[in-house]
SEPAMAR-86223 format. One record per residue (C-alpha): x, y, z. Coordinates in Angstrom, 3 decimals. Layout:
+----------+----------+----------+
!       px !       py !       pz !
+----------+----------+----------+
!        X !        Y !        Z !
...
+----------+----------+----------+
END
This chain:
+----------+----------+----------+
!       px !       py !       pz !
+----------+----------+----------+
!   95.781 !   98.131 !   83.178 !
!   93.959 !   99.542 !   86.425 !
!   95.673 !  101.471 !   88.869 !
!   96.595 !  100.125 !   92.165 !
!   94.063 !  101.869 !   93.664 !
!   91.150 !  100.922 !   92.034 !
!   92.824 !   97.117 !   91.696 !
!   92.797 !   97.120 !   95.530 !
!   90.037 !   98.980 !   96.388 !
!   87.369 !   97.845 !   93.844 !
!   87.756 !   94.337 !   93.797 !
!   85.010 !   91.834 !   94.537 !
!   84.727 !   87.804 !   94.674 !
!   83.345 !   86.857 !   90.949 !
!   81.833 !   83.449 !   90.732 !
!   80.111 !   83.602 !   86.997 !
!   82.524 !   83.926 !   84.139 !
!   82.642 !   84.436 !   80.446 !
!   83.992 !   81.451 !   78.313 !
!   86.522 !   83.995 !   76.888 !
!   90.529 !   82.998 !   76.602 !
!   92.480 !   84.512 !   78.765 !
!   95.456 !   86.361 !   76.773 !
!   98.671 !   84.496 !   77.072 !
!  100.929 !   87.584 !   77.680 !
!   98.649 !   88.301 !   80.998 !
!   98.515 !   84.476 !   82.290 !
!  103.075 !   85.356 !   81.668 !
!  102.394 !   88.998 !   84.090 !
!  100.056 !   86.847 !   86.554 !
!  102.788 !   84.068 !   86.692 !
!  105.818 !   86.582 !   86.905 !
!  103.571 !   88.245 !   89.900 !
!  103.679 !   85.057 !   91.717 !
!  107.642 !   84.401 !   91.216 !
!  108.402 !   87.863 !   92.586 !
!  106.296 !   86.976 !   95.575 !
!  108.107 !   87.481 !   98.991 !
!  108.564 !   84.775 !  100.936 !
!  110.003 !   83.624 !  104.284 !
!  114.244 !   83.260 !  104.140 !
!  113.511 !   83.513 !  100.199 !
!  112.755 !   79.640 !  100.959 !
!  109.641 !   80.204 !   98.132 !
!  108.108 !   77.523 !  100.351 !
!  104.813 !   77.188 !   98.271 !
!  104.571 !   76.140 !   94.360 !
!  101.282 !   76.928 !   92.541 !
!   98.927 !   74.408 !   89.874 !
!   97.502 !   76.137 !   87.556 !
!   94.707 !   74.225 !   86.482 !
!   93.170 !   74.610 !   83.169 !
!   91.775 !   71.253 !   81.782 !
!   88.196 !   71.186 !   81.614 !
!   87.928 !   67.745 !   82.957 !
!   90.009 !   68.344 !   85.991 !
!   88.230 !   71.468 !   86.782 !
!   84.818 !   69.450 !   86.628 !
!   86.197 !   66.840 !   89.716 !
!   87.891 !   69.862 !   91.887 !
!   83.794 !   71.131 !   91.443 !
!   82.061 !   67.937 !   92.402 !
!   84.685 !   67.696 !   95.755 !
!   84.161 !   71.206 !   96.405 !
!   80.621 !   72.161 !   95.131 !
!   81.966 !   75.869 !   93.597 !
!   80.819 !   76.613 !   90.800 !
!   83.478 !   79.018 !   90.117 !
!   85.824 !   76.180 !   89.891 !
!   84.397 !   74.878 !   87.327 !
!   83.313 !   78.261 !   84.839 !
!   86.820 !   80.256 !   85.503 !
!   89.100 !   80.309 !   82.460 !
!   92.109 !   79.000 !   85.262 !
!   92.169 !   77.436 !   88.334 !
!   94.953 !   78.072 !   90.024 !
!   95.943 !   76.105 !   92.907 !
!   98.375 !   77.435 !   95.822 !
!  100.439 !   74.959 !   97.827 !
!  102.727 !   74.934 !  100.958 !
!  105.859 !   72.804 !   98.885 !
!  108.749 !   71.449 !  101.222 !
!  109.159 !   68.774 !   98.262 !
!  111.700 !   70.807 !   96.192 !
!  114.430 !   71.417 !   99.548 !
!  113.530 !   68.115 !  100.350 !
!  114.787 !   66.676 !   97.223 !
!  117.982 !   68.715 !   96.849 !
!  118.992 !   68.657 !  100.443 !
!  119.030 !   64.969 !   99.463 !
!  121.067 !   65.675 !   96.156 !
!  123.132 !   67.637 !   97.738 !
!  123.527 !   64.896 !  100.703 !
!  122.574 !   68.025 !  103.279 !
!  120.851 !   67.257 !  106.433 !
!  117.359 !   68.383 !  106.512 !
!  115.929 !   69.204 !  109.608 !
!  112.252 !   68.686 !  110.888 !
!  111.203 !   72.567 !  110.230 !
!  108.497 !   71.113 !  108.372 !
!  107.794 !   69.437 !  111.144 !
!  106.812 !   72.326 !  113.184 !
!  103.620 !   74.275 !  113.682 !
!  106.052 !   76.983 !  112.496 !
!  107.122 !   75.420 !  109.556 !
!  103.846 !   74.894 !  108.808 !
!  102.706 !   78.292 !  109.197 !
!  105.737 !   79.527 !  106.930 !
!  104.666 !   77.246 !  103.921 !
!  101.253 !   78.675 !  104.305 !
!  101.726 !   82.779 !  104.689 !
!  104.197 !   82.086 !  101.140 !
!  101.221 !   80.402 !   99.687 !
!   98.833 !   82.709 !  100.805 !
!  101.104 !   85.737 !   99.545 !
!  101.602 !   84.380 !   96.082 !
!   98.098 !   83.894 !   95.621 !
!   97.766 !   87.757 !   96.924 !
!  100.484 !   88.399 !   94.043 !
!   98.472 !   86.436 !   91.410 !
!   95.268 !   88.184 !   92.585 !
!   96.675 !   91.469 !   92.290 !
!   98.088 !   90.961 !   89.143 !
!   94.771 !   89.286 !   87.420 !
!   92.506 !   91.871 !   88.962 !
!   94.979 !   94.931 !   87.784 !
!   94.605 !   93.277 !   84.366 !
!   90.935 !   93.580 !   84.432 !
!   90.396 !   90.066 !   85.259 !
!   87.997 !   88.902 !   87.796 !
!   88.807 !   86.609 !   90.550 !
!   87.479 !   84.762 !   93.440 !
!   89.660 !   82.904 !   96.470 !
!   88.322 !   79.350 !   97.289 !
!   89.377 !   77.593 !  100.823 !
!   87.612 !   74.417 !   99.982 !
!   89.908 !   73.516 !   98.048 !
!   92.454 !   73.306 !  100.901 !
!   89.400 !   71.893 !  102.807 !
!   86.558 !   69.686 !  101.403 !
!   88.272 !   66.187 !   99.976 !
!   92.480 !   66.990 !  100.416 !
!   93.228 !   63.480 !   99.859 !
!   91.121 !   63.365 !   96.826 !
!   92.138 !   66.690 !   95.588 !
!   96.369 !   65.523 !   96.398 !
!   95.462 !   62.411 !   94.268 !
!   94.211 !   64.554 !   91.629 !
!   96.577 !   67.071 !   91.347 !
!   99.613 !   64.289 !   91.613 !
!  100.622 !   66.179 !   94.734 !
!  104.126 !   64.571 !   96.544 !
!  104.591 !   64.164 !   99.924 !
!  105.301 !   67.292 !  101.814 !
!  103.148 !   68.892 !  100.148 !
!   99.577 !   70.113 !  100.541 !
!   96.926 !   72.842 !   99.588 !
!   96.675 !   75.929 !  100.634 !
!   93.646 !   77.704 !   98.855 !
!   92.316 !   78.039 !   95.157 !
!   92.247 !   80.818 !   93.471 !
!   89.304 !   81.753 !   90.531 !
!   90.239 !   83.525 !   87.338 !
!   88.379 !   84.575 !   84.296 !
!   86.459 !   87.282 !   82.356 !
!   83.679 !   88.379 !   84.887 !
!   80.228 !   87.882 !   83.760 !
!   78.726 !   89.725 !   86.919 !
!   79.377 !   92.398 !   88.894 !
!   78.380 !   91.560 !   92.698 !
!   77.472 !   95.064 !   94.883 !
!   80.698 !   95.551 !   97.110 !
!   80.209 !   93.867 !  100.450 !
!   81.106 !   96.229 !  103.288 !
!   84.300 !   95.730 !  105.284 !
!   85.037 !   96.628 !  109.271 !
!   85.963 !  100.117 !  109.784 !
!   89.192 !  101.217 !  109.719 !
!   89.255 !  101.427 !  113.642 !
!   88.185 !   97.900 !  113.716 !
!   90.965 !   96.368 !  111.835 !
!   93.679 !   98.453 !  112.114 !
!   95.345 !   99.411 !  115.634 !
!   98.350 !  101.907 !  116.163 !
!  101.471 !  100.712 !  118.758 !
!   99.432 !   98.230 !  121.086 !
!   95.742 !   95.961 !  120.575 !
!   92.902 !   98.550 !  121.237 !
!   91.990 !   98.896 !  125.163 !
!   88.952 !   99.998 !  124.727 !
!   85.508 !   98.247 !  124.347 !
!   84.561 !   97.745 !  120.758 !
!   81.642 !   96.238 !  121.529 !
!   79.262 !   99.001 !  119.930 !
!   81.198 !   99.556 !  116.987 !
!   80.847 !   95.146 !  116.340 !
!   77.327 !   95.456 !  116.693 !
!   76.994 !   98.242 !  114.222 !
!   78.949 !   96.606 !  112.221 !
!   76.980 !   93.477 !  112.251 !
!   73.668 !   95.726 !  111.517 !
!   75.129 !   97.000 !  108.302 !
!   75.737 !   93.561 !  106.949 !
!   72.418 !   92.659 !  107.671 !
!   70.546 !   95.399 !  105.767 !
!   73.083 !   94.560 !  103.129 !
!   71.999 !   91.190 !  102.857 !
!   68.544 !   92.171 !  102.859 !
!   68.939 !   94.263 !  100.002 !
!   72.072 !   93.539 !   97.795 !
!   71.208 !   92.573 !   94.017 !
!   71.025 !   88.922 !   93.287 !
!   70.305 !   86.293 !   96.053 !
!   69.102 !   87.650 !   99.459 !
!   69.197 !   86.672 !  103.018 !
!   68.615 !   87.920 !  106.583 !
!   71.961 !   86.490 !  107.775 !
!   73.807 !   88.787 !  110.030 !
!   77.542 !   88.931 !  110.170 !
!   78.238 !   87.372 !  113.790 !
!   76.883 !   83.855 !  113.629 !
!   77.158 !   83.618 !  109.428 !
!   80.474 !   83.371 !  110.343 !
!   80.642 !   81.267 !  113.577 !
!   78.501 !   78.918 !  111.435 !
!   80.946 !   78.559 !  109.298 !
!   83.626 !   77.621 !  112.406 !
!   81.380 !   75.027 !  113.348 !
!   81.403 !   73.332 !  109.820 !
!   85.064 !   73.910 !  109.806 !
!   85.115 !   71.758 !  113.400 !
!   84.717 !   68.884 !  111.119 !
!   87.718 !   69.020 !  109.026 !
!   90.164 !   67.227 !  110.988 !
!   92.623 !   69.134 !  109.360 !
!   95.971 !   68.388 !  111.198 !
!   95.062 !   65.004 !  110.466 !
!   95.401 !   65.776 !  106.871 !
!   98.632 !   67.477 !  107.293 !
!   99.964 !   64.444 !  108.739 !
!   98.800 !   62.231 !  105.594 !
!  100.811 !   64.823 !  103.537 !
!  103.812 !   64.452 !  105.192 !
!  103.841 !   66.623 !  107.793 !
!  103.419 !   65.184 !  110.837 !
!  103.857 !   68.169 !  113.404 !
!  105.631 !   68.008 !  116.738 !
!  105.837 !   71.597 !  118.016 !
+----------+----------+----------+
END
């Protein structure tokens, strides 16, 4: 088992895998990880599909196009789940309001997603394990993926999350500077302009010379390229197919 530190601090996307099992007593430690999650009210708004059928894994790939999806041992599949109060407020003939409803309820189902996939990462990384986070699969084909998946109503996908004996090691790609991400009492005041483009430079020359694939893509518009792909999502439209069609 690695220590928290280097499980935190040495961690990497992998997206080429071994075809090696992964041991049953750590897929039990990675699923205990996720049930001890925290979550909002301890409503454990989210449920998680862990998806290990070959077959299954092979459609999420052609929707998505990652490859990771498709050579990881599991796939494992976070979702924002209002299902399961849903159907024992009924039981229980309680009154369920429209939380879900709300641009807040939506956000809640999503941060108790996204922290029990942080939970599942952690745990599958500490046990040597490589991993790699996958948004398309919240994002490419959700009405295809729902079908597949058998999702209910009130229900939908948050991200996917890669598992599986690394076959590669990828260099570590750098990350902002501490004074760039972290800020102490109030938002920084002062112009951070200089640091950004520095910052930008050093992913750059990394790109230019990492091992594997290279590229002359900068930080700054990699990324707002990827916003405008993301313009064509339609996401809330989505939502409202899964049930959740949001007021306020």
């Amino acid at each position: 088992m690695k220590t928290a530190k280097a499980t935190l601090l040495d961690r990497r996307s992998i997206r080429r895998y071994e075809r090696e099992d992964i041991p049953q007593e750590t897929i039990d430690f990675i699923y205990e990880a996720i049930r001890n999650t925290p979550t909002s009210y301890n409503g454990q708004q989210f449920s998680v599909i862990d998806v290990d059928d070959q077959a299954i894994k092979e459609q999420l790939y052609e929707l998505t196009g990652q490859k990771q999806i498709k050579t990881c041992r599991r796939f494992l599949l976070f979702c924002a789940d209002y299902n399961k109060i849903y159907t024992l407020a009924a039981a229980k003939s309680s009154e369920m309001p429209d939380f879900p409803m709300t641009a807040d309820g939506v956000i809640v189902g999503i941060v108790d997603a996204t922290l029990a996939m942080m939970s599942a990462l952690t745990a599958a990384e500490a046990s040597g394990l490589g991993t790699c986070p996958i948004g398309y699969a919240r994002t490419a084909a959700p009405e295809a993926i729902a079908r597949i998946l058998k999702l209910p109503q009130h229900v939908f996908v948050v991200c996917g999350l890669a598992i599986g004996v690394p076959r590669e090691m990828p260099d570590m790609k750098p990350k902002q500077a501490t004074d760039l991400v972290i800020y102490h009492n109030t938002y920084r005041q002062d112009d951070m302009t200089k640091e950004l483009l520095e910052y930008d430079a050093l992913i750059s020359e990394y790109n230019r010379t990492r091992s594997g694939t290279k590229t002359e893509n900068d930080w700054c518009n990699h990324i707002i390229s990827y916003y405008k792909e993301a313009m064509s999502y339609h996401t809330l439209d989505a939502l409202r197919r899964r049930g959740f069609d949001i007021k306020q």
